[in-house]
C-alpha positions as CSV (number, residue, x, y, z in Angstrom):
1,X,28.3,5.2,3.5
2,X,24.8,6.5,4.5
3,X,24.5,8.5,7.4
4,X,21.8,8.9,10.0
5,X,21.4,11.6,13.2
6,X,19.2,10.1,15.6
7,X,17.8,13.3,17.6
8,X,17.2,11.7,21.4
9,X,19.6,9.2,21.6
10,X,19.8,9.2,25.2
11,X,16.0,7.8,24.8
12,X,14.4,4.7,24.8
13,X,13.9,4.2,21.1
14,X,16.8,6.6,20.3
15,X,19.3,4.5,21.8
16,X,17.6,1.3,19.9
17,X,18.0,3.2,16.7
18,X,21.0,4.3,16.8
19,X,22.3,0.9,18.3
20,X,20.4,-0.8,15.0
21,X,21.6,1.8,12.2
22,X,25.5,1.1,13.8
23,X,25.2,-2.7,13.7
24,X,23.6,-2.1,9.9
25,X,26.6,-0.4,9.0
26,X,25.6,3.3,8.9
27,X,27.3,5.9,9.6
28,X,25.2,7.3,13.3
29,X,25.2,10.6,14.8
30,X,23.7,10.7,18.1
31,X,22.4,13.9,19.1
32,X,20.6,15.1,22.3
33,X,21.2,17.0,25.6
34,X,24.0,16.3,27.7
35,X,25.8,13.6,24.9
36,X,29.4,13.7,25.0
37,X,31.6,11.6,23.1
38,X,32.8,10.2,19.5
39,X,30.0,10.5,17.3
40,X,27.6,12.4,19.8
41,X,26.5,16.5,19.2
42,X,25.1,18.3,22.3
43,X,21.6,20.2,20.6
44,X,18.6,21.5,21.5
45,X,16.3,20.1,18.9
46,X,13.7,22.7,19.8
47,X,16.5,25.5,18.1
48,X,15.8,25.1,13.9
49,X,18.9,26.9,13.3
50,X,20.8,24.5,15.5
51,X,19.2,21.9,14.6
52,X,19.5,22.0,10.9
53,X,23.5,22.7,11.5
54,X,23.9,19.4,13.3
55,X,21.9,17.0,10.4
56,X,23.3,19.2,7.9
57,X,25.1,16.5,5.7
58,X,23.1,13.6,6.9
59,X,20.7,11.0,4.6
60,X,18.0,10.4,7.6
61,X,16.8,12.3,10.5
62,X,15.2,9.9,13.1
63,X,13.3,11.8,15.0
64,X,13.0,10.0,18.9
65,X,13.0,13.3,21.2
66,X,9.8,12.1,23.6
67,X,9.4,15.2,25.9
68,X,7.7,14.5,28.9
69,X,3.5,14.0,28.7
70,X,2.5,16.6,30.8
71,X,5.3,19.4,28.0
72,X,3.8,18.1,25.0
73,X,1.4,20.9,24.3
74,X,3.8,23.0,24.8
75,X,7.0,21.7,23.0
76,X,5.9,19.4,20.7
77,X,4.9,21.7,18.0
78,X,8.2,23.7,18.6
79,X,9.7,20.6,18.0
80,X,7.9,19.5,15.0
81,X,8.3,22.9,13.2
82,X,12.2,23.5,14.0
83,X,13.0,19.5,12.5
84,X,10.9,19.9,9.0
85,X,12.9,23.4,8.9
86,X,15.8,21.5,9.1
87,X,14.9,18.5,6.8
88,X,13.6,21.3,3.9
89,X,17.5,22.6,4.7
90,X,19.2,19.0,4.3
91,X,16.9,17.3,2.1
92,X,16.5,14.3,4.9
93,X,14.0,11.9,5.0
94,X,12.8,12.0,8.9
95,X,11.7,8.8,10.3
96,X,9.3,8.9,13.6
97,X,8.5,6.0,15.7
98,X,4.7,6.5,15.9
99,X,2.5,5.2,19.0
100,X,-1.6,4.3,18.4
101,X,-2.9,7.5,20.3
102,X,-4.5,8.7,16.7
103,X,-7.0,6.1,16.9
104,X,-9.0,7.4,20.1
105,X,-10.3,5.6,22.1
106,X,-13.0,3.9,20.0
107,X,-9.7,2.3,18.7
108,X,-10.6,-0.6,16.7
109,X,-9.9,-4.2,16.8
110,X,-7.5,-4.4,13.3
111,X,-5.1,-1.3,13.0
112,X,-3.8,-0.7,9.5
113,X,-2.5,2.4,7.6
114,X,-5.9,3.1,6.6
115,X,-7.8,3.1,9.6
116,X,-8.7,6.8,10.4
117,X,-7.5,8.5,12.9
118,X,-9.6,9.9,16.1
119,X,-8.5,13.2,17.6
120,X,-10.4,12.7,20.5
121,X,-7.7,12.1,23.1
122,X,-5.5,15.3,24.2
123,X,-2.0,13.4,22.8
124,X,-3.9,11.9,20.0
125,X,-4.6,15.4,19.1
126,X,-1.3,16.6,19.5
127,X,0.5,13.1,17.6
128,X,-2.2,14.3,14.6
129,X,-1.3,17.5,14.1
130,X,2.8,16.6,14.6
131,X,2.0,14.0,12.0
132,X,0.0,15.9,9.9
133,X,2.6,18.9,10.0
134,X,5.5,16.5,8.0
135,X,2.7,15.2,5.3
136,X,1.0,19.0,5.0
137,X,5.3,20.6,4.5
138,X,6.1,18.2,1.7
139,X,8.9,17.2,3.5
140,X,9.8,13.3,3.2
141,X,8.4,11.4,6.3
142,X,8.3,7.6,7.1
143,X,6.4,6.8,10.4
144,X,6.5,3.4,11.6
145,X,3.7,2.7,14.0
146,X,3.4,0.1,17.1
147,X,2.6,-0.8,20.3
148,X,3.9,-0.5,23.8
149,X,7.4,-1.6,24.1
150,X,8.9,-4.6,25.4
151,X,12.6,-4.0,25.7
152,X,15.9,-5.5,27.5
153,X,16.3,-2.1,29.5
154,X,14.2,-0.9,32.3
155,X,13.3,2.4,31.1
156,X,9.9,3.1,32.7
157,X,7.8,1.4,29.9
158,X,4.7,-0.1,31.0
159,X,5.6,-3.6,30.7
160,X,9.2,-2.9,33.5
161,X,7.2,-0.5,35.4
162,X,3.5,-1.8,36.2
163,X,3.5,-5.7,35.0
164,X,6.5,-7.5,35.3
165,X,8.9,-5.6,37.9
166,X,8.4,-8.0,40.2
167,X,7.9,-11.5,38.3
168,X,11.5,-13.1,39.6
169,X,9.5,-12.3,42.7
170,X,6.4,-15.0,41.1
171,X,4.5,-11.6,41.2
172,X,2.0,-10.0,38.0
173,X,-0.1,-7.2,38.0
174,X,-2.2,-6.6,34.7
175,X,-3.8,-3.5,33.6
176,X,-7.0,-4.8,31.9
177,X,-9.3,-8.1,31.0
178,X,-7.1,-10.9,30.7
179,X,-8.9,-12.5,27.5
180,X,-8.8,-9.0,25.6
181,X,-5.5,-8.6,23.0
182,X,-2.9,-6.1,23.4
183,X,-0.3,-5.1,20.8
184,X,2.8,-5.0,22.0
185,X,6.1,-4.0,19.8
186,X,10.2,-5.4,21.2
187,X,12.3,-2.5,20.6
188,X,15.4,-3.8,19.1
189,X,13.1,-5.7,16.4
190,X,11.2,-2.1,15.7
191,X,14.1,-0.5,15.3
192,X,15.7,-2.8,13.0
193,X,12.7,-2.9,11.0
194,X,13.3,0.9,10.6
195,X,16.9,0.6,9.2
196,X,15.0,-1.6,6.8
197,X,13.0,1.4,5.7
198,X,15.4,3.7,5.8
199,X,17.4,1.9,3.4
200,X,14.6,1.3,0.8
201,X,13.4,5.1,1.7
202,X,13.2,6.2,-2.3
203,X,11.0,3.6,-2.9
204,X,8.2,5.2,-1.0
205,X,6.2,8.2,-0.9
206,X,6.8,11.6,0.1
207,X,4.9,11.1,3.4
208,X,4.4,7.1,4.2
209,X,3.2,5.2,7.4
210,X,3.7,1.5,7.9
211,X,2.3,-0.4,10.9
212,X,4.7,-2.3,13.2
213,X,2.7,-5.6,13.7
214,X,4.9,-7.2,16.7
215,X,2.7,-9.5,18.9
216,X,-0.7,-9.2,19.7
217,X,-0.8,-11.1,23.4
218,X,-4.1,-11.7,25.9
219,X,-3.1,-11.4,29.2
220,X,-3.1,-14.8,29.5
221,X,-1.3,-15.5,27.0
222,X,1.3,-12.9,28.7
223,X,0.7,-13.9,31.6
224,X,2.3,-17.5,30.3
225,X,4.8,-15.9,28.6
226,X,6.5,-14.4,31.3
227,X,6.0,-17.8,33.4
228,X,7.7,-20.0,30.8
229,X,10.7,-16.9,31.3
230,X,11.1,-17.0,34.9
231,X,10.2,-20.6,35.3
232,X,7.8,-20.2,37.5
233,X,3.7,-19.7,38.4
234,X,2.5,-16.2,38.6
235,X,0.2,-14.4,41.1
236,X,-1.9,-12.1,39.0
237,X,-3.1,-9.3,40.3
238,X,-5.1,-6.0,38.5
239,X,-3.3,-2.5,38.3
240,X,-5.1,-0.5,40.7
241,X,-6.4,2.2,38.6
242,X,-8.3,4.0,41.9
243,X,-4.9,4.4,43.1
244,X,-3.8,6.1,40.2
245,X,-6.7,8.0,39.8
246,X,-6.0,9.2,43.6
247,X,-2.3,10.0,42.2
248,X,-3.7,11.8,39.5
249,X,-4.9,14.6,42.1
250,X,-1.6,15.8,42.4
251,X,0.8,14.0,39.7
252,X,0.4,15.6,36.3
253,X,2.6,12.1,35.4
254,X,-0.3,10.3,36.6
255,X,-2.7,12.2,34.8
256,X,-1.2,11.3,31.4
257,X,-1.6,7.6,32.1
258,X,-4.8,7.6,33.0
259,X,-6.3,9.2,29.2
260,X,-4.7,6.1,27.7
261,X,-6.2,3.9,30.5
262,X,-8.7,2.8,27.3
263,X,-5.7,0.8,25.2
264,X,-6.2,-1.6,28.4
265,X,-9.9,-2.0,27.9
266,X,-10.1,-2.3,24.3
267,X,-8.9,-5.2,22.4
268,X,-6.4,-4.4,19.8
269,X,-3.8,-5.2,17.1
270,X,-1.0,-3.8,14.5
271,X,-1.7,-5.1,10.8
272,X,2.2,-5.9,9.8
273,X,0.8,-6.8,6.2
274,X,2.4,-3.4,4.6
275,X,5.9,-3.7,6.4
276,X,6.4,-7.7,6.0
277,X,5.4,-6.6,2.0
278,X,8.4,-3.6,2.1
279,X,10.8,-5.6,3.8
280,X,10.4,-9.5,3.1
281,X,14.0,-10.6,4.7
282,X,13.1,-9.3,8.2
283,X,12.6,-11.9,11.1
284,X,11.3,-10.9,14.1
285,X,13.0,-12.1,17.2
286,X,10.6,-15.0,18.2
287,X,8.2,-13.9,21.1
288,X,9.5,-16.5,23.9
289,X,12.8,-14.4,23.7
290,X,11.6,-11.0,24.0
291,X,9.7,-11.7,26.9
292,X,12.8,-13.3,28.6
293,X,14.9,-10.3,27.2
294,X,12.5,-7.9,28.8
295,X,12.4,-9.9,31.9
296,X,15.7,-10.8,32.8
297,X,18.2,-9.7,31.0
298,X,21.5,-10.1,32.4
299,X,19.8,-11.7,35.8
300,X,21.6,-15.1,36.9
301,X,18.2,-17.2,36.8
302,X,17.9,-16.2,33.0
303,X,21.2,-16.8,32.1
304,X,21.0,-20.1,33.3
305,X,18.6,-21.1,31.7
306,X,19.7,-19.9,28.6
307,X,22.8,-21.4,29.0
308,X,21.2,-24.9,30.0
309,X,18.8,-24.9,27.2
């Protein structure tokens, strides 16, 4: 049986992952801070020598630790060198959920694996060199790239957090023009298409990055979406960025959001062509349902409805 150690499992794509590589049969390993449990190590992934004792043994390392924005300078590169030290160790192939922040923010209409990337963001910078860190060590690496989640958990994405908390409510706020396209990735479908690629990983190069085409939405076409979910018209209002902005005086948080601010004024999409050519059985979960999913999962008005479709 192939095994996999998912590093941040107590995270949003973590907990997908290991959720997806269980249900595909593999033999998981969650690791993190504060896990407890069958199948669950207690690590701090920024320790190489601890981190290579607890995927010693292990076939993929899926890489989901997401330190806080404003820590990134400082631990991501800690990160980044103590996990190839332990992949050289185990002979893994690590597998990273990647975001678009390597584009810039002249980020382009189209986005496939060959569009080049543009450090001119302070995360893009830091996503580029984490990236380029794997490819540069020789160490096998499979990034799968997409947009901002939509998910069945509320887990402070933007979707839960600025758009849709209150849309049982008939309430909407969007973050940019309404007739612009946004790419937008449903976890549980993104990480299944990863246990794909980690199960054809010796087909692929040493270092190889596939884009994770999900649905690329206008805000009306959202907007529609979510009515069609709730069952019910939505007043749309826009994010208030100057609030925010006033946030950002004294919220480091804050700050963060605001330098991707351009994804919501810049139309853009993932090119699924290389992933739907690697793994021709997937089926994504049709749009309709993620949107309910990331709605209202579990509420009574979505239940009955699902029930009484």
């Amino acid at each position: 049986m192939a095994s996999v150690i998912v590093l941040g499992a107590k995270g949003r794509f973590g907990r997908a992952a290991a959720q997806a590589f269980a249900s595909a049969g593999w033999d998981v390993t969650r690791a993190g801070r504060g896990l407890t449990g069958p199948g669950c190590v207690e690590v701090d992934a920024m320790d190489a020598d601890a981190l290579t004792r607890v995927c010693a043994g292990h076939d993929v390392i899926v890489n989901a630790v997401h330190p806080p924005y404003p820590e990134w300078t400082a631990k991501v590169p800690v990160l980044t060198s103590a996990l190839i030290a332990a992949a050289r160790q185990t002979d893994a192939t690590v597998m990273i959920p990647g975001n678009l922040y390597n584009y810039g923010s002249e980020v382009p209409e189209l986005l496939t694996e060959d569009t080049p990337w543009v450090p001119n963001t302070r995360k893009g910078n830091i996503r580029i060199r984490m990236e380029r860190a794997y490819r540069d060590a020789g160490v096998r690496t499979i990034v799968l790239r997409g947009g901002d989640f939509l998910e069945g958990a509320k887990t402070g994405n933007w979707f839960d957090t600025y758009i849709a908390p209150k849309a049982q409510q008939g309430k909407l706020t969007y973050p940019g023009p309404r007739d612009q396209v946004h790419a937008w990735a449903y976890l549980p479908d993104m990480a299944r298409a990863m246990v794909g690629l980690a199960e054809r990983r010796a087909e692929f190069a040493a270092f190889e990055e596939f884009g994770f085409g999900g649905y690329a939405l206008t805000g009306n076409e959202m907007i529609a979406l979510v009515e069609q979910a709730v069952g019910r018209p939505m007043r749309v209002s826009r994010l208030p960025w100057f609030a925010l902005r006033v946030m950002a005086l004294w919220s480091p948080l804050m700050r963060e959001v605001l330098e991707m601010k351009y994804l919501w004024f810049r139309p853009h999409a993932v090119d699924g062509t290389k992933l739907r050519a690697a793994l021709p059985e997937f089926r994504p979960t049709p749009v309709q349902e993620a949107i309910g999913n990331s709605i209202a999962q579990g509420t009574d008005a979505y239940v009955a409805r699902a029930v009484n479709a």
